[in-house]
C-alpha positions in Angstrom: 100.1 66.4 124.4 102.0 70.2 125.8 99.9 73.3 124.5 102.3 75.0 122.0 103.3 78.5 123.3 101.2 81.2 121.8 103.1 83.1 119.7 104.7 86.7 121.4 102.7 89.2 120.2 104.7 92.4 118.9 105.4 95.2 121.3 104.8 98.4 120.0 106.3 102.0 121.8 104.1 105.4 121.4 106.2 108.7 123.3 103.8 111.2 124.2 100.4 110.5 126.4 98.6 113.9 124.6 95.4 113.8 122.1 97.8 111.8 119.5 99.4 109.8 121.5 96.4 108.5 122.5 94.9 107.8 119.1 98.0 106.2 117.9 98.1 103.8 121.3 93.8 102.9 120.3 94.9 102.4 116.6 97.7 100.0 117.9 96.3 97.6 120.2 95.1 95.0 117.7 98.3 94.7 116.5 100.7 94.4 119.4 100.9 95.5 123.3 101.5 99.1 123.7 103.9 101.1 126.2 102.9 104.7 126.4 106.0 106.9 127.4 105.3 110.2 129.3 107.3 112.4 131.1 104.6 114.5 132.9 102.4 113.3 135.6 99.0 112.9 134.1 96.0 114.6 136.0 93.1 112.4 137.7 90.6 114.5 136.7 89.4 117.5 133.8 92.4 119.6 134.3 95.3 121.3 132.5 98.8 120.0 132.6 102.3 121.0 132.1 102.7 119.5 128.6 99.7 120.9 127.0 100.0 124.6 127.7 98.2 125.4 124.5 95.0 123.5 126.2 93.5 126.4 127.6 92.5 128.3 124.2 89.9 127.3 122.3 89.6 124.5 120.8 87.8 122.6 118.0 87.0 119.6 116.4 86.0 119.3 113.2 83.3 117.1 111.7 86.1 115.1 110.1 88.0 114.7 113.4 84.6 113.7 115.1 84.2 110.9 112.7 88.2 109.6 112.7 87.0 109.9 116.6 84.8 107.2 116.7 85.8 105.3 113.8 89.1 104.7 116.6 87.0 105.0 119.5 83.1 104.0 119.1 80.5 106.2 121.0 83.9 108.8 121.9 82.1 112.0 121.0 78.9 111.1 122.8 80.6 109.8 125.6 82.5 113.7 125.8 78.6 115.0 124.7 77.5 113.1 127.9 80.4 115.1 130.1 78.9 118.3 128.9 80.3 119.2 125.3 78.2 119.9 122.7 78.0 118.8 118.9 77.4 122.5 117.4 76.2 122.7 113.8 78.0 124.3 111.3 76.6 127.1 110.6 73.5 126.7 112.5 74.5 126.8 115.9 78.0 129.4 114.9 77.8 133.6 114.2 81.7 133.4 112.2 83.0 135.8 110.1 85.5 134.8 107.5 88.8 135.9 106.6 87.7 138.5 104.1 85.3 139.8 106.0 81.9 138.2 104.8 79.5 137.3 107.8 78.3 133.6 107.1 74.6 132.8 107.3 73.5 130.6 109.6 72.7 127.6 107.1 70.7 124.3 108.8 70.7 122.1 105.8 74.3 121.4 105.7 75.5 117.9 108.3 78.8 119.2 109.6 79.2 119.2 113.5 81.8 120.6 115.2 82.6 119.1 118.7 83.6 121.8 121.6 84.2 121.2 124.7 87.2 122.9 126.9 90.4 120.6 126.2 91.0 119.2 129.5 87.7 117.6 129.1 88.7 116.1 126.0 91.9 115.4 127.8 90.0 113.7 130.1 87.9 111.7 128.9 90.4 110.5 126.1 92.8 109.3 128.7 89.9 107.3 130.3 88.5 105.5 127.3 92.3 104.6 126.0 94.2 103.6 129.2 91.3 101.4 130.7 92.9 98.9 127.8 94.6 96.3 129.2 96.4 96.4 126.2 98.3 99.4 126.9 100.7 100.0 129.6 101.4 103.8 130.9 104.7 104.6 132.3 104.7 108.6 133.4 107.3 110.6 134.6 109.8 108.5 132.1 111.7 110.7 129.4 112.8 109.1 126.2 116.6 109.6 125.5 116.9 108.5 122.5 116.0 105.6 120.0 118.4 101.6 119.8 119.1 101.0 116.5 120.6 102.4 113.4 119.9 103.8 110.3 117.9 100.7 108.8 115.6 99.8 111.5 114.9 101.2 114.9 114.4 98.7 117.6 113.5 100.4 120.6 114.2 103.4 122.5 116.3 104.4 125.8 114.4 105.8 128.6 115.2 107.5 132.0 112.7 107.2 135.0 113.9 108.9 138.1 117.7 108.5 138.2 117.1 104.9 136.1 118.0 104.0 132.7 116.6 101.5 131.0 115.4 100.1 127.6 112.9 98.9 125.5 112.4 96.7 123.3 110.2 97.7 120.2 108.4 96.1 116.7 107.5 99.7 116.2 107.9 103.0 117.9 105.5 105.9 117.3 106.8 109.4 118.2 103.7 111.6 119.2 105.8 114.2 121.1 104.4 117.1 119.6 105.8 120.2 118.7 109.2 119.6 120.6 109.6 116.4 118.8 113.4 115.4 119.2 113.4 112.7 116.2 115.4 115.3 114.0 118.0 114.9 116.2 117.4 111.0 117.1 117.6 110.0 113.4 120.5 111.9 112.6 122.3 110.1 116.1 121.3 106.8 114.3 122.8 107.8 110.3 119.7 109.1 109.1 119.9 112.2 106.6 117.5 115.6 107.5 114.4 116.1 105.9 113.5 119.4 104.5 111.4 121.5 106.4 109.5 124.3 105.6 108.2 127.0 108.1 105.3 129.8 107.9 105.2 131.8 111.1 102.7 135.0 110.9 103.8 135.6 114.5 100.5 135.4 116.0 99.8 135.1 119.5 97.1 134.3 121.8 95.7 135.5 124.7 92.8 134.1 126.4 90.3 134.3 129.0 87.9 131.8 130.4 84.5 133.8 131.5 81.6 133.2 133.4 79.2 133.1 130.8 75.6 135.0 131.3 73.2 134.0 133.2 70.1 134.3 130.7 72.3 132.3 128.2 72.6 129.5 130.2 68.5 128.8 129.2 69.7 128.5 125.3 72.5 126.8 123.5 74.4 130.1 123.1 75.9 129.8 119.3 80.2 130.0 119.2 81.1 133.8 118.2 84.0 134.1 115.7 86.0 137.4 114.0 88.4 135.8 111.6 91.6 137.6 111.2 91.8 139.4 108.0 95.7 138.6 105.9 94.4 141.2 103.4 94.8 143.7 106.5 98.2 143.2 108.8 98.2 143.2 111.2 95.4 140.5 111.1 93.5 140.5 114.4 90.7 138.1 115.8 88.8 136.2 118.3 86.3 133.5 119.3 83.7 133.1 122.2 83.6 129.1 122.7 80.4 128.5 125.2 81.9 125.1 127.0 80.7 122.8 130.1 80.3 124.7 133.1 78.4 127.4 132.2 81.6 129.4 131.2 83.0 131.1 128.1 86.6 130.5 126.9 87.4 133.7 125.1 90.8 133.5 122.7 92.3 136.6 121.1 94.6 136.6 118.3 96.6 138.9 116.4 99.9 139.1 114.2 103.2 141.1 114.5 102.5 144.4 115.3 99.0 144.0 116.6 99.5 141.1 119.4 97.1 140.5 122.6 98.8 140.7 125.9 98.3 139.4 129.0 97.1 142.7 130.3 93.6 142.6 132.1 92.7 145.8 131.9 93.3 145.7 127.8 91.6 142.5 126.9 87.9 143.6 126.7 89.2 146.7 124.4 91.5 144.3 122.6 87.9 142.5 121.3 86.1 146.0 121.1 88.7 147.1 118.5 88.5 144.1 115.9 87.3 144.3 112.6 83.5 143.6 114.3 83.4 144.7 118.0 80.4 142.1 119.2 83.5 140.1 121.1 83.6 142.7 123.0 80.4 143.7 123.7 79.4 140.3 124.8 82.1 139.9 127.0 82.2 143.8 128.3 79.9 143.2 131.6 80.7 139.3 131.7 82.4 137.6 135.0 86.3 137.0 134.3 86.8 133.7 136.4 90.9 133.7 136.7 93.6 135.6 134.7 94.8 135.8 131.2 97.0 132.8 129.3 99.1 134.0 126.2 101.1 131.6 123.7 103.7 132.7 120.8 104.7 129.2 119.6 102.1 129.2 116.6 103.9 128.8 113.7 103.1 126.4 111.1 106.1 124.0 110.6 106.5 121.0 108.9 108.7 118.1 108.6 108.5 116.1 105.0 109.6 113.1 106.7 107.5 111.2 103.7 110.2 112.5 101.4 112.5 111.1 103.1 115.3 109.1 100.7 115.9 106.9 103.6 113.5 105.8 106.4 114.2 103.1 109.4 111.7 100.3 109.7 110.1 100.0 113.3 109.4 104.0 113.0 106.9 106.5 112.8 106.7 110.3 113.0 102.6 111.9 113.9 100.5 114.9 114.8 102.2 118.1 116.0 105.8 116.1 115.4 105.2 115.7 111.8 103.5 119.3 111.1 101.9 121.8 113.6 99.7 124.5 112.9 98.6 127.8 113.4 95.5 126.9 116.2 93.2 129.2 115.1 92.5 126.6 112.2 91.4 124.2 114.4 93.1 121.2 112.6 95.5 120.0 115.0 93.0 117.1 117.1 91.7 116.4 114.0 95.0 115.5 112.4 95.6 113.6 114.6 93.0 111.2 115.2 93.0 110.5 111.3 96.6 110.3 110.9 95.9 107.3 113.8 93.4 106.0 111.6 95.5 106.0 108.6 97.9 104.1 110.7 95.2 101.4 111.7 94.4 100.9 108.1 97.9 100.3 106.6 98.4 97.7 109.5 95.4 95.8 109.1 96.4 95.6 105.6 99.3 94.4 106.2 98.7 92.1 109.4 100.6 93.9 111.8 104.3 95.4 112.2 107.6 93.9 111.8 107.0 93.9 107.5 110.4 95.6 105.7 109.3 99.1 104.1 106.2 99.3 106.6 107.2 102.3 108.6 107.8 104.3 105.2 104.1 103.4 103.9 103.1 104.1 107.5 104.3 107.7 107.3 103.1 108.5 103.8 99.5 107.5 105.0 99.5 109.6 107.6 101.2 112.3 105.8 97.9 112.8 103.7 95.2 114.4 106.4 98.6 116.7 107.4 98.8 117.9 103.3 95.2 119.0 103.2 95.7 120.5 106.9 98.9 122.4 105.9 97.6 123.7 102.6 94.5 124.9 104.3 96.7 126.9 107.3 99.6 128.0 105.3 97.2 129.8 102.3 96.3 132.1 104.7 99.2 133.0 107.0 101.9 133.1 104.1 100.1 136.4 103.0 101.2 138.0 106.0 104.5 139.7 105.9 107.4 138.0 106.8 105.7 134.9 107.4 107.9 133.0 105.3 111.5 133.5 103.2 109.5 133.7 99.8 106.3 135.6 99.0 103.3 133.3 97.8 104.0 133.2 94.2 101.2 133.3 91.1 99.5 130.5 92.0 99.3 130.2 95.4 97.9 134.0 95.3 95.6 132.6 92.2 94.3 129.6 94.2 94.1 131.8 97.8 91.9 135.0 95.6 89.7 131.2 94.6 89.4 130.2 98.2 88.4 133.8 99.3 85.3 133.8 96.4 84.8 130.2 97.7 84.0 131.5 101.1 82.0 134.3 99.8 79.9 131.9 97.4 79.4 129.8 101.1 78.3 132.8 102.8 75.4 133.1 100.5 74.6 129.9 99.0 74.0 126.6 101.2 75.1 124.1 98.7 78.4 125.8 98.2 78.8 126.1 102.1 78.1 122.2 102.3 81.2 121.9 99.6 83.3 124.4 101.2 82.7 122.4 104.9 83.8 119.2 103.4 87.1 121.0 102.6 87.6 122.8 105.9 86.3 119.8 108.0 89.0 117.6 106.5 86.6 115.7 105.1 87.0 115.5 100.9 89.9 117.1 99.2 90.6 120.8 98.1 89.1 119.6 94.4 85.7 119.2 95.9 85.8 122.9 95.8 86.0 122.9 91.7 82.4 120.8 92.1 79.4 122.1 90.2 78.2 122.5 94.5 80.3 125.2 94.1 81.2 126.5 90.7 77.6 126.9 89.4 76.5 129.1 92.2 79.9 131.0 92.2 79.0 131.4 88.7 75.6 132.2 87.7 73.7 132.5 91.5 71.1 133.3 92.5 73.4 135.1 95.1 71.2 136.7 98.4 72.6 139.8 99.3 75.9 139.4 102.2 75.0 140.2 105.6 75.8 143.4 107.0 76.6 142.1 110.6 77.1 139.1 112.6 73.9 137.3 112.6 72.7 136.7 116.3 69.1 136.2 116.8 67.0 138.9 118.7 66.7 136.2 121.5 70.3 135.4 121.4 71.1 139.2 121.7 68.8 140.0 124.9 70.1 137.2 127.1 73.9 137.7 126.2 73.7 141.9 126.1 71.0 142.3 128.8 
């Protein structure tokens, strides 16, 4: 008797070979081959690339993003531990003030981990652990043109490689282009009405240097140094030291309109001496510059309600920077990502796979819900700062944003509060696990230790970086 022909399995499409991309193609592969579509030339190694420019800044990942990390990926953050990152505890292993000023101690008992590492490693090792899938095919140096279908169901998308056109077939088609996303304008070529689209710009930009970092620090794990810009104060002005693999420093300045780094070498050490606590400055002041100074403007927050949406094609599905970008010195964007790939996973497996009418719309609200909590977090801040947006926070946004600021000022003090207030900020639990008794009864009644004075290095930590 003939074999019967296994059945085809469903072809899926993901644009963009970056962080998301990435986690989208993983979250896919159970359910159907996947194409990834990228129009740069991917590196063979740790290093930057055209499409990323925002990869050499500082970059985080938050205890939430860690765990959507392997939850995708199993063993991904050890495997980037075992390339040279670090799992840093929050606060432990951190010397960060907060927004309104208020030094955080240096709690141990809370179980939040940051992962840092420079983004190219990330980059890296990402790419490495993803594309050795058979599963998943890689076609660089191809641009999307647009997407076949119409305003019911997408089938595919139209692609250029070199002078060729061609196109592809699709069950489902994932745009993780980041923050130049084009599917505004490819869903209104196909008959697909706008979404509204809110933006909060506190025109901040970045500057950044990468440093040779100390020799005497090299002996300890040398804690991540942050001055949190101040929206109380415009222009709001700060900076991070992010110790990363290869013995170096990646230094990122910030500041809003009027009070905006440069890429001027000779004013970036004064730059960090002037913010609201100068000990950026005075550990970078005598430290090794090892190339010159990257600066970014693109930071504003901006976000597309595509889960709003009155009408929304099968076969598509909008994530990461394409659906809302952020303000960086959050830290959100990777871990957006990976668990808007997650919430993508789930909703398939549910359903056994693509190709179900009304999918792509449950699709999007699921992954809408890590970029809510994100977007909340990000635009509470920079909508104080004037002109970030067409209307002024009104009562209850500057109600809930005075809560938030006692929030982080209970943390400071108060390690069971700092463990709620880290579930909020990693991502983790919603904004209402800041309205627990973890937090209210010590905001409340105390006992409250007295706030720190200055940023909290240890003697030892002092003499090797300041020696």
């Amino acid at each position: 008797m003939a074999e019967e022909n296994a059945p085809r399995r469903p072809a899926a499409v993901v644009i963009g070979a970056g962080a998301t991309g990435l986690f989208a193609a993983a979250a896919l592969t159970d359910f159907a081959d996947v194409t990834v579509i990228e129009r740069d030339r991917l590196p063979d190694g740790p290093e930057p690339r055209r499409g990323v420019p925002q990869a050499r800044h500082a970059h985080l990942v938050w205890s939430g993003g860690a765990k959507a990390f392997d939850e995708l990926l199993p063993g991904l953050t050890d495997e980037v531990v075992a390339h040279g990152g670090r799992l840093v505890h929050i606060m432990g292993d951190m010397v960060s003030r907060a927004p309104n000023e208020v030094w955080f101690r240096r709690f141990t008992a809370t179980r939040h981990r940051n992962l840092v590492c420079s983004r190219d490693l990330l980059d890296f090792v990402l790419r490495g652990r993803v594309l050795a899938d058979g599963r998943i095919t890689l076609r660089e140096g191809t641009t999307v043109l647009g997407l076949e279908g119409d305003a019911t169901t997408v089938t595919g998308v139209r692609v250029r490689t070199g002078d060729e056109e061609s196109t592809l077939r699709a069950d489902l088609v994932v745009d993780a282009s980041g923050r130049g996303s084009r599917a505004p304008r490819w869903l209104a070529g196909l008959g697909v009405p706008a979404v509204a689209e809110r933006v909060v710009n506190a025109g901040v930009a970045y500057a950044t240097r990468v440093y040779d970092a100390p020799e005497a620090t090299r002996e300890i794990d040398f804690p991540l140094v942050n001055v949190q810009a101040n929206p109380a104060k415009a222009p709001g002005q700060g900076g991070i030291v992010l110790p990363v693999e290869g013995n170096r420093w990646i230094v990122t300045l910030s500041g809003t309109r009027g009070g905006e780094p440069t890429g001027d070498p000779g004013a970036f050490v004064d730059f960090a001496l002037g913010l609201g606590d100068p000990v950026i400055g005075e550990l970078i002041k005598d430290a090794r510059p090892l190339g010159d100074i990257t600066t970014t403007r693109a930071t504003a927050n901006r976000r597309r309600y595509y889960e709003r949406a009155r009408r929304w094609p099968d076969g598509f599905v909008v994530l990461g920077d394409a659906v809302a970008g952020y303000n960086p010195v959050y830290g959100h964007g990777l871990t957006v990502a990976a668990q808007g790939a997650l919430a993508v996973r789930d909703v398939l497996r549910a359903a056994g796979g693509p190709g179900h009418p009304g999918l792509s719309r449950r699709l999007q609200r699921a992954a809408a819900r890590p970029v809510a909590a994100a977007w909340d977090l990000a635009v509470g801040q920079d909508a104080l700062y004037p002109g970030a947006a067409e209307t002024r926070p009104n009562s209850v946004e500057r109600v809930l944003a005075r809560f938030v600021d006692k929030a982080v000022e209970t943390g400071a003090r108060n390690p069971r509060a700092m463990a709620a207030l880290l579930d909020v900020m990693s991502l983790e639990k919603p904004a209402t696990r800041l309205f627990s008794p973890d937090m209210l009864v010590p905001m409340l009644i105390g006992p409250r230790k007295p706030h720190l004075q200055g940023p909290p290095l240890t003697e030892t930590e002092r003499k090797t970086a300041l020696s």
